[in-house]
Backbone as a printed PyTorch tensor [residue, N CA C, xyz], in Angstrom:
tensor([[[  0.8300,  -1.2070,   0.0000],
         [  0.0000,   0.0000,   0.0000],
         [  0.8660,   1.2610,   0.0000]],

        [[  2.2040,   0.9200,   0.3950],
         [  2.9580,   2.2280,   0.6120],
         [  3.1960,   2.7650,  -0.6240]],

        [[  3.5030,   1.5080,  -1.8090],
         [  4.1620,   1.8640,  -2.9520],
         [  3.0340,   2.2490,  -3.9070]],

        [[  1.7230,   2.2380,  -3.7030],
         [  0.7230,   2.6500,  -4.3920],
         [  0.6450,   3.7870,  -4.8200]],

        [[  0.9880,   5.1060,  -4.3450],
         [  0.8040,   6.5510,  -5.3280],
         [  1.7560,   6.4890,  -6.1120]],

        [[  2.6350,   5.7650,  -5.8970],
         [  4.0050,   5.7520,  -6.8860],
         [  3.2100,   4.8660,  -8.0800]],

        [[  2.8000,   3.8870,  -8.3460],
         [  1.9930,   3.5100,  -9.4040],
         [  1.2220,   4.0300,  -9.8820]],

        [[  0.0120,   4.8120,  -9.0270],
         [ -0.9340,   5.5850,  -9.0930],
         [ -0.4990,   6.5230, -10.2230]],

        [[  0.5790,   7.2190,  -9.6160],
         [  1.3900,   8.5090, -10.6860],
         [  1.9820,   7.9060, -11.7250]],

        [[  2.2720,   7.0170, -11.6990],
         [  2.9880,   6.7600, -13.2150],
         [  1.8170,   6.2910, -14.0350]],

        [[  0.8760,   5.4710, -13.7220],
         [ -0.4100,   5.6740, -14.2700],
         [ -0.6670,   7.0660, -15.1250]],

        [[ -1.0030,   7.9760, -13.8370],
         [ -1.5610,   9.0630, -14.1200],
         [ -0.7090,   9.4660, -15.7050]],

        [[  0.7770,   9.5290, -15.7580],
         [  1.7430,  10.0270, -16.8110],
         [  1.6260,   9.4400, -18.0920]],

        [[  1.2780,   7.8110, -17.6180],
         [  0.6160,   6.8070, -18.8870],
         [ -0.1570,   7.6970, -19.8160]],

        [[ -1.1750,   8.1840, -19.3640],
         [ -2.5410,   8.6570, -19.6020],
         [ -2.1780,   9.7690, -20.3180]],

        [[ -1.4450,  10.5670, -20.0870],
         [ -0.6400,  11.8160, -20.1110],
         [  0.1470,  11.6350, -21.5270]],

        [[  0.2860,  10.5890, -21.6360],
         [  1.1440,  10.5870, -22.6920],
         [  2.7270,  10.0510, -22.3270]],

        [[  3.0970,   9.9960, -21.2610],
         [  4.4050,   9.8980, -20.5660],
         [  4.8480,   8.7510, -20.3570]],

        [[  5.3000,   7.6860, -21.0180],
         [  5.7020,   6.3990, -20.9900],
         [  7.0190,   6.3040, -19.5230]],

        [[  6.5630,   5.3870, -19.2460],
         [  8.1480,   5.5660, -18.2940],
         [  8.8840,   3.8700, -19.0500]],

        [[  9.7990,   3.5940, -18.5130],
         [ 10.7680,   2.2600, -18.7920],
         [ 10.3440,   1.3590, -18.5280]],

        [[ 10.4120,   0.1440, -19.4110],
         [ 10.3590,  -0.8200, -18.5280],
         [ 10.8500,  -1.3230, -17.0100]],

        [[ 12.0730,  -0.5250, -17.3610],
         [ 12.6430,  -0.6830, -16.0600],
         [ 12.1490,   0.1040, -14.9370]],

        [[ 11.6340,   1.0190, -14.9340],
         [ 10.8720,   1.6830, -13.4410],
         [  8.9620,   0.9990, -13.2670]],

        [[  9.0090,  -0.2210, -13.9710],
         [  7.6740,  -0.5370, -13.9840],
         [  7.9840,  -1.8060, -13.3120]],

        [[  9.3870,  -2.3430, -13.8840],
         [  9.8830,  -3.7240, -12.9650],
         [  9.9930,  -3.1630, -11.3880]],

        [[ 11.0300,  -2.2270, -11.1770],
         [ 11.7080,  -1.5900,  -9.6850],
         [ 10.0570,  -1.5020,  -9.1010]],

        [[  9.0250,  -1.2050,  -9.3990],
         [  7.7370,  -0.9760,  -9.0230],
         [  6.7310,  -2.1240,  -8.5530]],

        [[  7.4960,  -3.0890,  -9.2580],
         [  7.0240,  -4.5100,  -8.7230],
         [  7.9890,  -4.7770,  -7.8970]],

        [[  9.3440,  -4.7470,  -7.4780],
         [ 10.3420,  -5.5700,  -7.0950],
         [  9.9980,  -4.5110,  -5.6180]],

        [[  9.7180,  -3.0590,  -5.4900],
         [ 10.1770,  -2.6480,  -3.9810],
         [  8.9820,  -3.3500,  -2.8630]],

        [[  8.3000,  -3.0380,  -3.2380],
         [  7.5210,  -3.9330,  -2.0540],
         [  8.3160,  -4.7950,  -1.3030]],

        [[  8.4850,  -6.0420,  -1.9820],
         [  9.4250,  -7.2560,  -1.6620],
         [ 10.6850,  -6.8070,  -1.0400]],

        [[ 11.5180,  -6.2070,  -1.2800],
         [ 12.7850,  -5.1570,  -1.1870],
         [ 12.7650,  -4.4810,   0.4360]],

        [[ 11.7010,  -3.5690,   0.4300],
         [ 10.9770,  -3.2040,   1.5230],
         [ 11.0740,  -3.9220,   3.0190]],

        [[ 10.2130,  -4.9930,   2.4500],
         [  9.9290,  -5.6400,   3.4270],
         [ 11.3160,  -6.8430,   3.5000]],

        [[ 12.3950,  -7.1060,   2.7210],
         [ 13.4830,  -7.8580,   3.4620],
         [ 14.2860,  -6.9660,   4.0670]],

        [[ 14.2180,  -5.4520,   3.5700],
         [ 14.6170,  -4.5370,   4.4740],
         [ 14.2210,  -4.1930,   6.3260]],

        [[ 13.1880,  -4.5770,   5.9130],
         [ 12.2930,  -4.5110,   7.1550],
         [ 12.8270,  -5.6310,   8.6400]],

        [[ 12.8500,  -6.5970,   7.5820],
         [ 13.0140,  -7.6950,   8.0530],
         [ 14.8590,  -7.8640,   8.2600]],

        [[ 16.0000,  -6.9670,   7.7040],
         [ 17.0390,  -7.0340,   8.3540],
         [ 17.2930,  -6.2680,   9.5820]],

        [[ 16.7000,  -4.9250,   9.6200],
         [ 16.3570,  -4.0450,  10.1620],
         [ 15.7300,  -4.6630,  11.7280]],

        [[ 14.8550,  -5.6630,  11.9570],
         [ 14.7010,  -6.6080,  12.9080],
         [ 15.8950,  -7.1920,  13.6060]],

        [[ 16.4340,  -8.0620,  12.5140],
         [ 17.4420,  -8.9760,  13.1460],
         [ 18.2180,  -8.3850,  13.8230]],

        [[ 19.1770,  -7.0070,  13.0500],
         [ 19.8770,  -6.1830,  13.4530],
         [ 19.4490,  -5.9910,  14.8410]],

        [[ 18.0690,  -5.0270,  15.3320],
         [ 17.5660,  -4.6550,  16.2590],
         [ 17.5190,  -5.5410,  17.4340]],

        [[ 17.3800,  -6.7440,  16.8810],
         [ 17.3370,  -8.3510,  18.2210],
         [ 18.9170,  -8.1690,  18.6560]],

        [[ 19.3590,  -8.5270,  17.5500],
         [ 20.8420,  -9.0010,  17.8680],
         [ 22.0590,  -7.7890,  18.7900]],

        [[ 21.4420,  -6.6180,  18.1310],
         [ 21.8300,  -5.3470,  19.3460],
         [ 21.3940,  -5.2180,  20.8230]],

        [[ 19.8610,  -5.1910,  21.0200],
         [ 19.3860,  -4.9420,  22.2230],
         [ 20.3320,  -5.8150,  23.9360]],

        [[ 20.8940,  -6.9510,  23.2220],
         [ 21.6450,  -7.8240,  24.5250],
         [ 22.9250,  -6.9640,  24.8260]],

        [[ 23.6850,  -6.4690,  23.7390],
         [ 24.6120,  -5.5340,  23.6010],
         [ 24.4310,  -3.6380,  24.4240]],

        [[ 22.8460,  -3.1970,  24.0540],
         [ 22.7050,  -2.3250,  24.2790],
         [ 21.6850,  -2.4800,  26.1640]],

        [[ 21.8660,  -3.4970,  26.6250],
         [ 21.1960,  -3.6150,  27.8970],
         [ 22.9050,  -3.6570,  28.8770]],

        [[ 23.2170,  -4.1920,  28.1000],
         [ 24.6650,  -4.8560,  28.7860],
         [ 25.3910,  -3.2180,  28.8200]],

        [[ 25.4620,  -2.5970,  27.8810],
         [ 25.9370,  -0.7640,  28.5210],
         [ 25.3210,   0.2570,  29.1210]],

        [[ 23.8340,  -0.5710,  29.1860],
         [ 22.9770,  -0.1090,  30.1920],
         [ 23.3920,  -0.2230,  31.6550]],

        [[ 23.7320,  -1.3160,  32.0500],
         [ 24.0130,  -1.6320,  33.1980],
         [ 25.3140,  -1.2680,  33.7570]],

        [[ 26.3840,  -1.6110,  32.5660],
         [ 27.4670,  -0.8410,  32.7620],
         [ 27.5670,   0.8850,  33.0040]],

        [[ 26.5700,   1.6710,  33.0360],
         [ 26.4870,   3.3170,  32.6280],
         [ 25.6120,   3.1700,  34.0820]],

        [[ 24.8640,   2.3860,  34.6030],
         [ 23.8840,   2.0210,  35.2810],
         [ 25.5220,   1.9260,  36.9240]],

        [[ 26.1280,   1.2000,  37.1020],
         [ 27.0370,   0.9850,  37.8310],
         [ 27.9300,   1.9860,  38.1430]],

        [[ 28.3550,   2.1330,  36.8810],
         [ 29.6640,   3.7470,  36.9080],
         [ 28.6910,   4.8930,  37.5680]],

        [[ 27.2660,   5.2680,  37.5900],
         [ 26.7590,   6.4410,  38.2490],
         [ 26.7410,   5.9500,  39.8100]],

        [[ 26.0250,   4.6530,  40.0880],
         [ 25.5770,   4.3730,  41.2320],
         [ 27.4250,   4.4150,  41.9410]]])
């Protein structure tokens, strides 16, 4: 749904007379998918930090007390 006005508008340019590439009609199918493995590294990353970022919690947590 995100990538929808972006189709929407190139539509609209269709109509218009304004051909775009094949290639920005493929990238238009492919980001969705793209997106969301982005999304989805963006996770792992976030898991795999938080044990790291509790652990200088406690350390920052000690040095005040």
């Amino acid at each position: 749904s995100m990538f929808e006005p972006l189709k929407e508008m190139v539509a609209l340019l269709s109509t218009y007379g304004e051909e775009m590439p094949e290639e920005i009609h493929q990238q238009l199918q492919d980001l969705p998918e793209h997106w969301d493995s982005t999304k989805q590294l963006c996770m792992r990353v976030k898991q795999s930090v938080a044990p790291l970022q509790a652990n200088e919690v406690n350390t920052i947590h000690r040095k005040c007390q």
